[in-house]
C-alpha positions as CSV (number, residue, x, y, z in Angstrom):
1,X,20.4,-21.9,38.5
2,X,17.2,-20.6,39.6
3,X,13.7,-20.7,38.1
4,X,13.9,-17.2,37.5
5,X,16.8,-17.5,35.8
6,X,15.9,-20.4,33.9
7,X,12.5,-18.6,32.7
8,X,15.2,-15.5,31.9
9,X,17.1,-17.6,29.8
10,X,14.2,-18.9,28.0
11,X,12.5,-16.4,27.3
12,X,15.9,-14.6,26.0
13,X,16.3,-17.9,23.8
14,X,12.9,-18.2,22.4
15,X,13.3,-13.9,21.7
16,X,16.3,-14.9,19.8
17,X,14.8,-17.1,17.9
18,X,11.4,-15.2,16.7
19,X,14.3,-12.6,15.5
20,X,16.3,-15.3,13.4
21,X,12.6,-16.5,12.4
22,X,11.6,-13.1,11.7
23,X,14.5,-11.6,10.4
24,X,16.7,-14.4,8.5
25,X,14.6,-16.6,7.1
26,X,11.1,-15.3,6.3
27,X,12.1,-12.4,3.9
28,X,13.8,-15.2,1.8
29,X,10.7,-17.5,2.6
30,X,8.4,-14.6,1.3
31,X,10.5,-14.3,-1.6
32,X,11.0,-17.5,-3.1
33,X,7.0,-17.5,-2.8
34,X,6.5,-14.5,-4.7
35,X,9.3,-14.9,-7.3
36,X,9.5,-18.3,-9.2
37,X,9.9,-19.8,-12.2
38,X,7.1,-22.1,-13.7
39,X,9.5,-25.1,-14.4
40,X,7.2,-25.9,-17.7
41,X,9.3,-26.7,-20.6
42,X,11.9,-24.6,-22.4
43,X,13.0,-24.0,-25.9
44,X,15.5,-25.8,-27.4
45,X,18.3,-23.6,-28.5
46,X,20.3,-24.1,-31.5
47,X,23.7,-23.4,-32.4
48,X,23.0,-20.4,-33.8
49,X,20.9,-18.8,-31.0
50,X,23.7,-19.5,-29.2
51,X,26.7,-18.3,-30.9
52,X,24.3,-15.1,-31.6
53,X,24.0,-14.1,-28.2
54,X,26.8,-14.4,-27.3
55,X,27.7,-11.5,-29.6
56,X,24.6,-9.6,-28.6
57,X,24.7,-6.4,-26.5
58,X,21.7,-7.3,-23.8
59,X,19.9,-4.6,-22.2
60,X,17.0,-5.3,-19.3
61,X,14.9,-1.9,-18.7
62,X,13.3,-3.7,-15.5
63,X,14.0,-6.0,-12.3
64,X,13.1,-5.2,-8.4
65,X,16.0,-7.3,-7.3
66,X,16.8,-4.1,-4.8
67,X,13.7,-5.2,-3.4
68,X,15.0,-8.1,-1.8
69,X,17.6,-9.5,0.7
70,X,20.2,-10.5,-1.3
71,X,23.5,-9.6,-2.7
72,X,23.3,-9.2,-6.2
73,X,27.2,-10.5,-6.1
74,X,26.3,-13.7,-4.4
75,X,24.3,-16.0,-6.9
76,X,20.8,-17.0,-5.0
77,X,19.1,-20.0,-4.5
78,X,15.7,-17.8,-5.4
79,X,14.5,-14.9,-7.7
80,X,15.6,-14.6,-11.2
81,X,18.5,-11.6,-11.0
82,X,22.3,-11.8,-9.3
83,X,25.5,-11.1,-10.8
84,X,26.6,-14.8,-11.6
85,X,23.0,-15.0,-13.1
86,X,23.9,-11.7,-15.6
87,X,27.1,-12.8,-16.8
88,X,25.7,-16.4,-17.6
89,X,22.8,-14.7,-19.7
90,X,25.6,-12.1,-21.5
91,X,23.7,-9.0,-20.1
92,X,25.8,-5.8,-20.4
93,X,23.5,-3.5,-18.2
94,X,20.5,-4.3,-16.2
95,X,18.1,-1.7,-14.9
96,X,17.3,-2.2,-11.2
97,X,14.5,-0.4,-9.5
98,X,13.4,0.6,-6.4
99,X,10.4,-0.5,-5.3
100,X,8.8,1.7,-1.9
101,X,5.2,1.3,-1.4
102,X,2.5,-1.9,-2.7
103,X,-0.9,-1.3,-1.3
104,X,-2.9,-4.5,0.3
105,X,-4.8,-6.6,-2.2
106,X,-2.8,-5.4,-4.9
107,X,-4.7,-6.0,-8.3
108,X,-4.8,-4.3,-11.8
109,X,-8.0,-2.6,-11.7
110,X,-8.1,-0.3,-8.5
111,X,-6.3,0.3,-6.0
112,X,-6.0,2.8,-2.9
113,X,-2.9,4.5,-1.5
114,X,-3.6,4.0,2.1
115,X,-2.0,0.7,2.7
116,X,1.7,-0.7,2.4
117,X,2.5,-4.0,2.0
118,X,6.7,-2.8,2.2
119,X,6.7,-1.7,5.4
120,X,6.4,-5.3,6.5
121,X,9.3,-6.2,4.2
122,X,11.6,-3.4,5.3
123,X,11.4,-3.7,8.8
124,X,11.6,-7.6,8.6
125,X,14.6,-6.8,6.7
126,X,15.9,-4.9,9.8
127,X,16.6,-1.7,7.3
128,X,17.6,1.6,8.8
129,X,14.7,2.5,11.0
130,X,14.5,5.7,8.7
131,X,13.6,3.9,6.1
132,X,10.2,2.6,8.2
133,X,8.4,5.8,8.0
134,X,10.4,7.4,4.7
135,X,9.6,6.1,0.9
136,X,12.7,8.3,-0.3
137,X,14.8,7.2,2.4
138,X,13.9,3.8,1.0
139,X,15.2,4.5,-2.6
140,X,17.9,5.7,-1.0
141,X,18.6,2.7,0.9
142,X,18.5,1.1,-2.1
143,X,20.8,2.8,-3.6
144,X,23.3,2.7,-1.0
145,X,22.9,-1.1,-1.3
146,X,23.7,-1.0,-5.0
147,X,26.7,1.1,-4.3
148,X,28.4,-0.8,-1.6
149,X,27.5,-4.5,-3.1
150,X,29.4,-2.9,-6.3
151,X,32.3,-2.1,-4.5
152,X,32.7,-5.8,-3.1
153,X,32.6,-7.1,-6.7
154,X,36.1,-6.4,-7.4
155,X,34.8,-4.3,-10.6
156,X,32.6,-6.8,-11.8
157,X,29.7,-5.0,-11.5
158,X,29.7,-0.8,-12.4
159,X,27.2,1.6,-11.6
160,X,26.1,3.8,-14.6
161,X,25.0,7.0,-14.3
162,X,26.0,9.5,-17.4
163,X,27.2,8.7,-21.0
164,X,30.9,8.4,-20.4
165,X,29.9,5.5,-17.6
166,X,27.9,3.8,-20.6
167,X,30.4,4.0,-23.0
168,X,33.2,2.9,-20.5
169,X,31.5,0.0,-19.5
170,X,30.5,-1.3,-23.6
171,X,34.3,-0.9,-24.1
172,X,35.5,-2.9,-20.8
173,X,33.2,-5.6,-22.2
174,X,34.9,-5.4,-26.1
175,X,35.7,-8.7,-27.3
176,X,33.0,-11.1,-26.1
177,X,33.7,-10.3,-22.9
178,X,31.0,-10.8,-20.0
179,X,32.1,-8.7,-17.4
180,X,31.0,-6.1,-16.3
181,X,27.9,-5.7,-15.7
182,X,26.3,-2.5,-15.6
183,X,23.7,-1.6,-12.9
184,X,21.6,1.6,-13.9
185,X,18.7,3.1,-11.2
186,X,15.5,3.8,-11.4
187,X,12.3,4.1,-9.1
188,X,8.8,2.3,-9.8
189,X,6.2,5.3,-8.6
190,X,7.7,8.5,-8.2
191,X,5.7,8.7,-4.6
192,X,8.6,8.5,-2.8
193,X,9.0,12.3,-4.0
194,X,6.5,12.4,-0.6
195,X,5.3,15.4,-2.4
196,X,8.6,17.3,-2.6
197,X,10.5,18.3,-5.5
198,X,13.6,19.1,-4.0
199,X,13.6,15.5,-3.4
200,X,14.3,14.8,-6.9
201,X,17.2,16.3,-6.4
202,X,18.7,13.8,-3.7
203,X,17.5,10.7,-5.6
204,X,19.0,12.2,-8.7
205,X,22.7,12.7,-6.6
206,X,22.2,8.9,-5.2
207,X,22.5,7.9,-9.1
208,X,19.1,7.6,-10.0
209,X,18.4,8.2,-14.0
210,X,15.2,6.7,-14.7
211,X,11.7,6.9,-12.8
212,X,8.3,5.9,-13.4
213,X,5.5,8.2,-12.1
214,X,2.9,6.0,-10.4
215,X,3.2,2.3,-9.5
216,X,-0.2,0.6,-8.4
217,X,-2.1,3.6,-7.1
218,X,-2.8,7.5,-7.6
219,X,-0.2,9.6,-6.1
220,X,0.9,13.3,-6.5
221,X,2.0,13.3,-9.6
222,X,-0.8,11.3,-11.6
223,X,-3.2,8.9,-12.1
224,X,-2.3,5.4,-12.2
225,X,-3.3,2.4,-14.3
226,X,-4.6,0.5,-11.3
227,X,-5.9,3.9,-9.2
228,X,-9.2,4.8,-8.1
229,X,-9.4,7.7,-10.3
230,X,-7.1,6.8,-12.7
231,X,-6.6,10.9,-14.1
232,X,-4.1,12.6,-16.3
233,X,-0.7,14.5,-14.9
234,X,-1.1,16.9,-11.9
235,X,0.7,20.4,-11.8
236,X,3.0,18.6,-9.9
237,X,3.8,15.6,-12.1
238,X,4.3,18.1,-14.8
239,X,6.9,19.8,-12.9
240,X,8.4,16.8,-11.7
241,X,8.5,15.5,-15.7
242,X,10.4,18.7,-16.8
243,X,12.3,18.4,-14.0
244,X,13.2,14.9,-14.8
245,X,13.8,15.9,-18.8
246,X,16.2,18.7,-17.5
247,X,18.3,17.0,-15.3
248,X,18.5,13.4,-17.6
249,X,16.0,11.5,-16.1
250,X,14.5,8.7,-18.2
251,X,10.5,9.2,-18.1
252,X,9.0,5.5,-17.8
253,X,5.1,5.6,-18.7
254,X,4.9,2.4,-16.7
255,X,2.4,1.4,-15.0
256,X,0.9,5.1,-15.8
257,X,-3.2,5.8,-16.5
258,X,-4.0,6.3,-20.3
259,X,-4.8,9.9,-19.4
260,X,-1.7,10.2,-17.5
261,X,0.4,8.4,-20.4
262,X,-1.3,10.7,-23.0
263,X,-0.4,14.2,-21.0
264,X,3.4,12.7,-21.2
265,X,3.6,11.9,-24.7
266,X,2.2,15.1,-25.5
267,X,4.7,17.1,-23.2
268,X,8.0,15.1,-24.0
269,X,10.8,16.9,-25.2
270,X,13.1,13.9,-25.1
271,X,12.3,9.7,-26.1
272,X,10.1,8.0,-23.3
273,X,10.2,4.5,-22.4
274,X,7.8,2.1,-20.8
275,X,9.8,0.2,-19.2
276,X,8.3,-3.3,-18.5
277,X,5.0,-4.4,-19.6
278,X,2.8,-5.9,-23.0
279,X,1.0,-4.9,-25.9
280,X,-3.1,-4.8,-26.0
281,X,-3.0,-6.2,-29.6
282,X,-1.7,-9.7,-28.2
283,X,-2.8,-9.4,-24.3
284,X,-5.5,-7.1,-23.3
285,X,-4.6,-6.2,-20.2
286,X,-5.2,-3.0,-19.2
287,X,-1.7,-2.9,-18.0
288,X,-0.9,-2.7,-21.5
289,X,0.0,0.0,-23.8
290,X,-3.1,0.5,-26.6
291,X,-1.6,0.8,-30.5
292,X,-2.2,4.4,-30.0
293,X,-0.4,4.8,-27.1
294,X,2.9,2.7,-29.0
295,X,2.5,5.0,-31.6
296,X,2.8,8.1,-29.6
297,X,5.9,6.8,-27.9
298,X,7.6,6.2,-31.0
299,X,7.0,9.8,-32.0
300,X,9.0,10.6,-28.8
301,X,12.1,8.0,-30.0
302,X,11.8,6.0,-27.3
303,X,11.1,2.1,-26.6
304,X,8.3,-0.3,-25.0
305,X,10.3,-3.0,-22.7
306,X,8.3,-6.3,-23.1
307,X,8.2,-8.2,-19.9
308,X,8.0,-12.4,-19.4
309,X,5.1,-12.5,-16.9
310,X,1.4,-13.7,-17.9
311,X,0.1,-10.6,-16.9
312,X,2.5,-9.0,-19.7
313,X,1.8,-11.4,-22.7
314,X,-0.5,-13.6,-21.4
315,X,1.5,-16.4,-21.2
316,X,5.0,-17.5,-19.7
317,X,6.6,-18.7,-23.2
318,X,9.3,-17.2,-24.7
319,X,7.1,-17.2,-28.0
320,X,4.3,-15.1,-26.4
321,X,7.3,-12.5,-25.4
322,X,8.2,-12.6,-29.1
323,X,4.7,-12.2,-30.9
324,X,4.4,-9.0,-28.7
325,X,7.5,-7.6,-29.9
326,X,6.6,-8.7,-33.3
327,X,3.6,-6.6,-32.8
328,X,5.5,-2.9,-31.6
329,X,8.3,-4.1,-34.7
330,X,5.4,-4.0,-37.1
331,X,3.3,-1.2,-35.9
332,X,6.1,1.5,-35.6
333,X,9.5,0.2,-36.3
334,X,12.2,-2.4,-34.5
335,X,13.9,0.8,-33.1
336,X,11.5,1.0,-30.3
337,X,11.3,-2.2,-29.0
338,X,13.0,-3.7,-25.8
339,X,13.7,-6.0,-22.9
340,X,11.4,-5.5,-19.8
341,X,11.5,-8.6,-17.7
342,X,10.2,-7.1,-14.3
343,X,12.3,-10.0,-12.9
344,X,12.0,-10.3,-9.3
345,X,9.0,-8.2,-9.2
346,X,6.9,-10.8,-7.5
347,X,6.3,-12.6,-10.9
348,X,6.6,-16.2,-12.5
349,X,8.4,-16.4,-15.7
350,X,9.3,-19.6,-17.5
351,X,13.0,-18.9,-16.8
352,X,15.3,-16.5,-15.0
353,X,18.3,-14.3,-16.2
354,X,20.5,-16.9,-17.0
355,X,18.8,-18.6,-19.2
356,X,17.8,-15.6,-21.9
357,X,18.8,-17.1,-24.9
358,X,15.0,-18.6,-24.6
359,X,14.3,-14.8,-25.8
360,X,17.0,-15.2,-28.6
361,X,15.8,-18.2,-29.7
362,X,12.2,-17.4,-29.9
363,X,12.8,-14.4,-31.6
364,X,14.8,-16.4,-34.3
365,X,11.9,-18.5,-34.6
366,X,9.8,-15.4,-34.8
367,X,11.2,-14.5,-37.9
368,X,13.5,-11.8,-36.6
369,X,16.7,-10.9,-38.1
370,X,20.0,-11.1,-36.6
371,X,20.1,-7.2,-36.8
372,X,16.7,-7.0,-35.3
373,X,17.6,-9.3,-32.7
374,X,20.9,-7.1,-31.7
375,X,18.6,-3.7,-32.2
376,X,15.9,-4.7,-29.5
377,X,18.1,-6.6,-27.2
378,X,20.1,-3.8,-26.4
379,X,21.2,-1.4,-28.7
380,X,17.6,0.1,-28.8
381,X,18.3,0.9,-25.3
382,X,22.1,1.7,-25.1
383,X,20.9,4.7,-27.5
384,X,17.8,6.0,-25.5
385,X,19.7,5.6,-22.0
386,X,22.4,7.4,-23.7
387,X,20.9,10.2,-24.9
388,X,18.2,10.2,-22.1
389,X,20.8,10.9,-19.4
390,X,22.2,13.8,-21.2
391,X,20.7,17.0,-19.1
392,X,18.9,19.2,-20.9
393,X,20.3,23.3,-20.7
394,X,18.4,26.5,-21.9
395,X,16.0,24.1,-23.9
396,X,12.7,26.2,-24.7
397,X,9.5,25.1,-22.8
């Protein structure tokens, strides 16, 4: 062989491995930095937790798991969310979002829209290469990932999209059973609209029935939370919130400004979730929803999804996540509180999907009935998503 051969051969070896490098092991490297589980002690669970949950009906609002490289049929060796992972924690639907667009630095207090730290992540991933440039063609992708990793579960996990999906799937799972699990879509920042509202339509068609208007920035549509200006709803977002309303899109108030969550609640026709976050009466946060702002929501019917991180109730305890619902039972009623885990959304938690009868537990502990317990681990939710993806026709506006 000759030397420039041998340097060929080289240099084709060492290309093949940056790509392996690159595209097979750091996305799960990056992961299992970004999504972990504290490993501090957890509750122990009686017999009666137990036996409860396994009767209960359990409803997640919130998890990126789309976000990652992984088959949700194939049970990980990092994150919190998979298929063998929901049937060992007795979920009957979990919520997955699509996650398109983080900016650099990302924090809670401001934030810009001109940087991405997904774009990395997708091509890393060694997505579609129209999914580099595209935000919907991302939630699109995601969607087409959901679809296809159903259709290798052999049935075990079912996409919901309407009422009669919802109601097939509770009666497939009759009798204690744990399969199947229900995967329902939604998007964290409606910027992957890229300022378009027949856009709504296609994500609507991929199966999409739930959507959040801002993630960590300003966009179109609104003011967010951790924006720079941090206003109320835009012509557009008010467009794009009717819009949603008609067709039977869930409107999440996640991650939303307080102007922007206040121009929602007083425009709602139908109940409005947040879908994952905490309560400012037990974290303050200012991701958190103020009493006044729990209050409006309830006025709409619909439910705050308490998530597991610190950021959420200032702690990783499965008592922390109970105090806050305690908090939303006694301010406006147990029929609008929920489940919000953000799993896999580049948090800690003390456990993972599996293990959520640390939730049950706690909220035994908390003082909460059995029937309270069923109500806000999923039958709160089973009736919003219901009636939430009913479309609206010749309602008045």
């Amino acid at each position: 062989m000759t030397i420039g051969r041998r340097v060929a051969w080289g240099l084709a070896f060492l290309l093949v491995l940056a790509g392996y490098v690159v595209f097979g092991l750091l996305p799960a490297l990056v992961e299992r930095s970004m999504n972990r589980i504290d490993g501090k002690p957890l509750l122990p669970v009686s017999a009666h937790a137990r036996a409860l949950h396994a009767s209960l009906t359990i409803v997640d609002l919130h998890a990126d798991t789309l976000m990652w490289q992984r088959n949700l049929v194939d049970k990980a060796a990092q994150g919190h969310v998979d298929l063998p992972r929901l049937e060992a924690g007795n979920v009957a639907l979990q919520v997955f979002s699509s996650v398109t667009k983080t900016p650099k630095g990302q924090n809670y207090d401001a934030n810009g829209a001109d940087s991405d730290n997904i774009t990395a992540l997708v091509v890393a991933q060694a997505q579609p290469p129209r999914t580099w440039t595209s935000l919907a063609e991302r939630s699109l992708w995601h969607a087409s990932r959901l679809d296809r990793q159903a259709a290798q579960s052999n049935g075990a996990l079912r996409k919901v999209t309407d009422p009669a999906s919802l109601d097939a799937l509770l009666a497939a799972r009759s009798g204690n059973r744990r399969v199947p699990v229900g995967a329902l879509l939604s998007i964290e920042g409606l910027h992957d609209l890229e300022g378009k509202a027949q856009n709504l339509d296609r994500l609507y068609a991929a199966g999409f029935r739930m959507a959040s208007l801002t993630h960590f920035f300003d966009d179109e549509l609104a003011g967010s939370m951790h924006g720079l200006k941090k206003g109320g709803l835009t012509p557009f977002g008010r467009q794009i919130v009717r819009a949603m309303e008609d067709k039977g899109m869930v409107v999440d108030i996640a991650h939303l400004s307080h102007a922007g969550v206040a121009d929602v609640l007083a425009m709602a026709r139908r109940p409005v979730v947040s879908s994952h976050g905490g309560v400012q009466a037990t974290c303050n946060v200012n991701r958190n929803l103020t009493d006044d702002e729990i209050r409006g929501l309830a006025r709409t019917g619909g439910l705050v999804g308490i998530g597991y991180w610190d950021a959420a109730v200032c702690s990783t305890s499965p008592r922390a996540i109970a105090r806050a619902m305690r908090h939303v039972r006694d301010l406006v009623g147990i029929e609008h509180v929920a489940l919000g885990s953000d799993f896999d959304g580049a948090t800690t938690t003390r456990f993972d999907t599996a293990q959520l009868e640390q939730v049950t537990q706690a909220l035994i502990d908390e003082g909460f009935s059995d029937d309270e317990i069923r109500a806000l681990m999923g039958g709160n939710a089973v009736r919003v998503l219901r009636q939430g993806m009913v479309p609206l026709h010749g309602v008045a506006r």
